[in-house]
N, C-alpha and C positions, 0 to 999 in steps of 0.2 A: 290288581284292579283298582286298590284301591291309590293306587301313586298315578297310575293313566288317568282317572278322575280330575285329581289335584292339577297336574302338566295342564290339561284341558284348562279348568278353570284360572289358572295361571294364564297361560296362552289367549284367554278369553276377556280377559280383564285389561292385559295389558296393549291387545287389538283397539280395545274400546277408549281405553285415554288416549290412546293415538286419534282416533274419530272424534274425540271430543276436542283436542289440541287440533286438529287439523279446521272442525270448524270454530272456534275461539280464533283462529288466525285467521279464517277467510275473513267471517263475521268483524270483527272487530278492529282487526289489526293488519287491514289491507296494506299498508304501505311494504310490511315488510318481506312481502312476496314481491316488491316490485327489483327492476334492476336499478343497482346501484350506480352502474359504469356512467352515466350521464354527470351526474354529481361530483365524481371523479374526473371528469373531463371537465366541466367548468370550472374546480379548483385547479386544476393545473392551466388552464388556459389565464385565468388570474395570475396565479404566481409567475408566468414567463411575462407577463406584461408590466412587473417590478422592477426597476434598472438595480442590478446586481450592486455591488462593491466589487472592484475590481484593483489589484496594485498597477501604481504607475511603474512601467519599465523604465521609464527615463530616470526619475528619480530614486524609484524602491520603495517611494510610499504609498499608505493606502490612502487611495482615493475614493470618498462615500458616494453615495447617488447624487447627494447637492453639495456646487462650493461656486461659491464666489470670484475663488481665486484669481481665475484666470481677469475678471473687471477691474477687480483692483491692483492688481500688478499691471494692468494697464493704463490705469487714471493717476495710480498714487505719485511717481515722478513728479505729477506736472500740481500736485499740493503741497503748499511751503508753510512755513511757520514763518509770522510777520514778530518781529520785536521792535515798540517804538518807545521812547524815551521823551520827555518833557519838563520842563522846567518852571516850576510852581512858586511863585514871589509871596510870601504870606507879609499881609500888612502889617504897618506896625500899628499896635492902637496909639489913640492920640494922649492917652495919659503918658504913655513913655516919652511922649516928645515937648511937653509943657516941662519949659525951663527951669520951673520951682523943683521938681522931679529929677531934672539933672543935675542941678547943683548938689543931690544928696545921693546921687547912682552914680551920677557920669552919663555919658551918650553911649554906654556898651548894648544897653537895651535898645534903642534907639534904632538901630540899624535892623534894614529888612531882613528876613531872615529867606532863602531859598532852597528849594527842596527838589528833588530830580524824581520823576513818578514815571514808572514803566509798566508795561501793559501785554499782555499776548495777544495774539489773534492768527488768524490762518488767508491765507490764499491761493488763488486759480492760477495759472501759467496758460494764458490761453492763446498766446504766439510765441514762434521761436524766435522773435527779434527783443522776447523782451518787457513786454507786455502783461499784466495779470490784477485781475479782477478781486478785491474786497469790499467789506464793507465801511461805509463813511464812519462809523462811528470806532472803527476798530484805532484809524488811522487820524483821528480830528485830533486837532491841537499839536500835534505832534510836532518835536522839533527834530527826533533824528529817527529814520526810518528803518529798520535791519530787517533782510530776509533769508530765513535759512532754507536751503534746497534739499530735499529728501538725499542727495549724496553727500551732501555734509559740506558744500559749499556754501559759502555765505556773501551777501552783497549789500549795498545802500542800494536803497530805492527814493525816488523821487515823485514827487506827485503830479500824473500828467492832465490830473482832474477831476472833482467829485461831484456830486449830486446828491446835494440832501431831499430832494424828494421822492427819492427811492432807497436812499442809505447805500448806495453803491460810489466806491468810489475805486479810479485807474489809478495803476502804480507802473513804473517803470522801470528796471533795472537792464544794466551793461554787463553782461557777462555772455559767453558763447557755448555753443552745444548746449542749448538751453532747452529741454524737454516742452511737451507741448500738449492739453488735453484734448480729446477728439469730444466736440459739440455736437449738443444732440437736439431733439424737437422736445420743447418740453409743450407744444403744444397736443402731441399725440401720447402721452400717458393719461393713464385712464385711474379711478380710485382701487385701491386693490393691487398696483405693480407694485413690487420688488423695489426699493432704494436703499443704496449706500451712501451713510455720510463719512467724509473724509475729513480730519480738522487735529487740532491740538488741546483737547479737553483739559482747563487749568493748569496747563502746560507740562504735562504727564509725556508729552511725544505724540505722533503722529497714530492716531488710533483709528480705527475702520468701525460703523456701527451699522447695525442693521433695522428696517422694519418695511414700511408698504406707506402708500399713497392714499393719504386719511382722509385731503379734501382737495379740491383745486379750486381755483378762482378767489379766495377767502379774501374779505374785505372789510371795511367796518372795523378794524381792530383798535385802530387810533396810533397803530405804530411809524406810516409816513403816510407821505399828502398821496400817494399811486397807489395804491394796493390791489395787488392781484397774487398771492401767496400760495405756494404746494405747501400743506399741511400733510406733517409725518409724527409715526408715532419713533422715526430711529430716533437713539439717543443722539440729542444734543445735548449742550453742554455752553458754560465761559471757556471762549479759547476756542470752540467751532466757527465762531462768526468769521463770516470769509471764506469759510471751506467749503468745499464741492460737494452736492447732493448728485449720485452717478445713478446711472440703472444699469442693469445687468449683465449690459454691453461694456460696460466702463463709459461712459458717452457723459458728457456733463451735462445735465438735465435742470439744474438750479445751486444760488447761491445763500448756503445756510446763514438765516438772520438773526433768527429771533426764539426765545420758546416761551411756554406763559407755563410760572412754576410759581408757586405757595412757599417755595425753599428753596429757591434760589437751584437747586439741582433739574434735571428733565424728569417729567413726568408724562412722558406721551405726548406732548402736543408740542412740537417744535414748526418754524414755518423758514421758507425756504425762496428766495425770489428766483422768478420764472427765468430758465435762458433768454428767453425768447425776449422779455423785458427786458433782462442785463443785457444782451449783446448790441441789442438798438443805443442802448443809454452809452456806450461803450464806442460803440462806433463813431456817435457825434461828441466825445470827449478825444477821442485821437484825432479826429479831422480836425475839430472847432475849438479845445480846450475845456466847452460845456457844453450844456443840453439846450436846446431850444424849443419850446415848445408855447402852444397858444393857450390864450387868455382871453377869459371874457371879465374878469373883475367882480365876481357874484361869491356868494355863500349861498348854497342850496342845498333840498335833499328831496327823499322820495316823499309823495305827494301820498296822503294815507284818509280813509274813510273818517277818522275820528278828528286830522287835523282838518279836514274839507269843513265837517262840522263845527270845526272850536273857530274858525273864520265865517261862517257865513255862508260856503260856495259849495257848486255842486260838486262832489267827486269826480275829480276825471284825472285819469292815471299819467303819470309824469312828473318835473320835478320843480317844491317847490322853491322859490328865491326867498331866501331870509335877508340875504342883506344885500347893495350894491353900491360901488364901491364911483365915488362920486365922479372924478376923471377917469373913470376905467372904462374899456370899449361899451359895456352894458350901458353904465349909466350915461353916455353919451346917444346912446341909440333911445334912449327914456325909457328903458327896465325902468320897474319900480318892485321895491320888496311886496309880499304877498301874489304877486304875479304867479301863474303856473303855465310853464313853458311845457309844449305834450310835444313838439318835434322839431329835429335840427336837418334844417334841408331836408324835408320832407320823409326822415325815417321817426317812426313813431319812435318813445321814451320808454324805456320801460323798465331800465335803475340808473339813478343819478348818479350813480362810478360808470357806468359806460357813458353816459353825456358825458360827463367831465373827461373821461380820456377820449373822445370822437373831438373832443374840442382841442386838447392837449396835443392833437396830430396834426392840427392845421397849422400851417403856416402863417410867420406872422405878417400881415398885411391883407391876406384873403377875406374876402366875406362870405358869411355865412347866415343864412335866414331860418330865423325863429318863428315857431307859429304858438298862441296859446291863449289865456285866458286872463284877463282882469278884472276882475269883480262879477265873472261868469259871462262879461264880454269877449267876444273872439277879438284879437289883435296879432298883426306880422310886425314884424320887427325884420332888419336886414345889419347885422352887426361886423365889422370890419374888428377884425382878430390881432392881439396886439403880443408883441413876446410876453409869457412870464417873467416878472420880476424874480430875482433871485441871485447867488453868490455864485462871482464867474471866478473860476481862478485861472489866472496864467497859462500858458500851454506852455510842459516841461520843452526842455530844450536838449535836444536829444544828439 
């Protein structure tokens, strides 16, 4: 009797924690009544939409989700390592050549001393005839020009003509089966893409770098008279200048120029000129030997609330002239400095680097009509466009 007793209240007790757990779980802890299977379907649904690793059969190696590879084994050929040589006369001071001086040395001092200074840099192969794109300053002064080929051939190059207002300058070389890089739009990258730069970093060899498209357009640097720059955070370096900034295609998208560094090494901000700029400047250096472009003869800039007031005049947006230049097409038409020009051929102004390159595009002899303000008087002006001055060289001779 009295063990049936016990079984009961046993029986009875452990009925009741189950009614108390069963509502503690409704009550409180709904979720875990519920189905899992959903939850399970949306991680797997995730995990198949991860591109795997997979080995390459061709080769045997493993190949990750993301490579490059394939862009630069497409582009890299057509980048070369430039080595140019020059021949430096150091003066002689003028104590060493007062005669009093040499009756007690001799004239051994006397004589110039000459020193041979060599440089690296990189370049584009941007036809198969021979053809390829650097920078002006990699190649300035130069007396002998050497290009090494990613296959280990090597050549003189000649200079078929530069452009110091863009720092691009054409080289030419005589050699056959010449690789060739595939051009691309650098006007359709957008901030955010993918670039490779290709170059000879301090002359370490042909090295591959990577990062994304930081800025476009970039101007105001004070690094040439044109500026319209793809700013990147890839490493650049001394020894990239000239090399090709690729995207993802292998496509040549721009040519690495410059970078702004506190140490002389990259720090994230390297800048790159536009194809799209080099190929134009490129094309009238193989036709014409230089560049041609129009001129008005001014110094100007953007017309700003604070300079409106430090002169006198109303603000009104456009650019203002600081100086002009007294037989220049401007000052022939009677610009005068403080003048504010607000439109060229009737497209309004709206930064003085796009004036100045809409001016840069015209031909020299055309005219072009000015509208604007002098002394908060409206005035038209009609200015006939004259070449830029500047250093023409020779067209190689091929």
């Amino acid at each position: 009797m009295k063990i049936r007793k016990l079984l009961s209240f046993i029986l009875q007790t452990v009925m009741a924690g189950l009614a108390v757990a069963f509502l503690y779980v409704l009550l409180l802890e709904p979720a875990l009544l519920r189905d899992n299977s959903r939850v399970v379907e949306v991680r797997e649904t995730v995990e198949d939409t991860v591109p795997a690793a997979t080995a390459d059969p061709a080769t045997g190696g493993w190949n990750g989700p993301v490579s490059y590879a394939d862009a630069v084994e497409k582009a890299i050929p057509a980048v070369v390592n430039i080595h140019t040589a020059k021949v430096i006369t150091h003066r002689v001071h003028p104590l060493l050549e007062d005669p009093v001086f040499q009756q007690f040395f001799g004239d051994r001092f006397a004589k110039a001393r000459k020193e041979i200074q060599t440089s690296l840099g990189s370049g584009v192969l941007i036809s198969a005839q021979g053809y390829l794109l650097t920078n002006n300053h990699v190649i300035e002064g130069a007396d002998q020009i050497q290009v090494l080929l990613s296959d280990g051939r090597s050549a003189k190059a000649t200079v078929a003509g530069i452009d110091e207002d863009t720092d691009l300058a054409v080289l030419y070389i005589h050699t056959d089966n010449l690789p060739s890089i595939v051009i691309g739009d650098s006007g359709k990258q957008r901030v955010g893409d993918v670039v490779l730069a290709i170059g000879n970093p301090f002359g370490v060899g042909q090295t591959v770098t990577s990062g994304i498209i930081s800025a476009t357009g970039r101007d105001h640097l004070g690094i040439t008279a044109y500026e319209e720059f793809i700013q990147t955070d890839a490493a650049i370096n001394p020894g990239n200048s000239g090399g090709a900034l690729i995207n993802t295609r292998g496509e040549l998208i721009g040519i690495n120029s410059a970078i702004y560094s506190r140490s002389g090494g990259s720090q994230g901000i390297g800048f790159a000129i536009p194809i799209n700029l080099a190929k134009g400047v490129m094309t009238q250096i193989i036709e014409k030997g230089h560049v041609v472009r129009g001129w008005l003869g001014i110094e100007a800039q953007d017309m700003t609330p604070l300079l409106a007031k430090s002169y006198g005049l109303t603000y009104r947006p456009g650019m203002l002239i600081g100086g002009v230049m007294r037989d220049g097409p401007a000052g022939k038409a009677g610009l005068e400095p403080t003048d504010i020009v607000v439109s060229i051929n009737g497209k309004m102004i709206e930064e003085t680097s796009e004036a100045m390159k809409t001016i840069s595009e015209q031909q020299p002899g055309t005219f072009i009509t000015l509208t604007g303000y002098r002394k908060d008087v409206p005035f038209t002006a009609r200015v006939q466009i004259m070449q830029r001055p500047g250093k023409v060289t020779p067209k190689a001779r091929l």
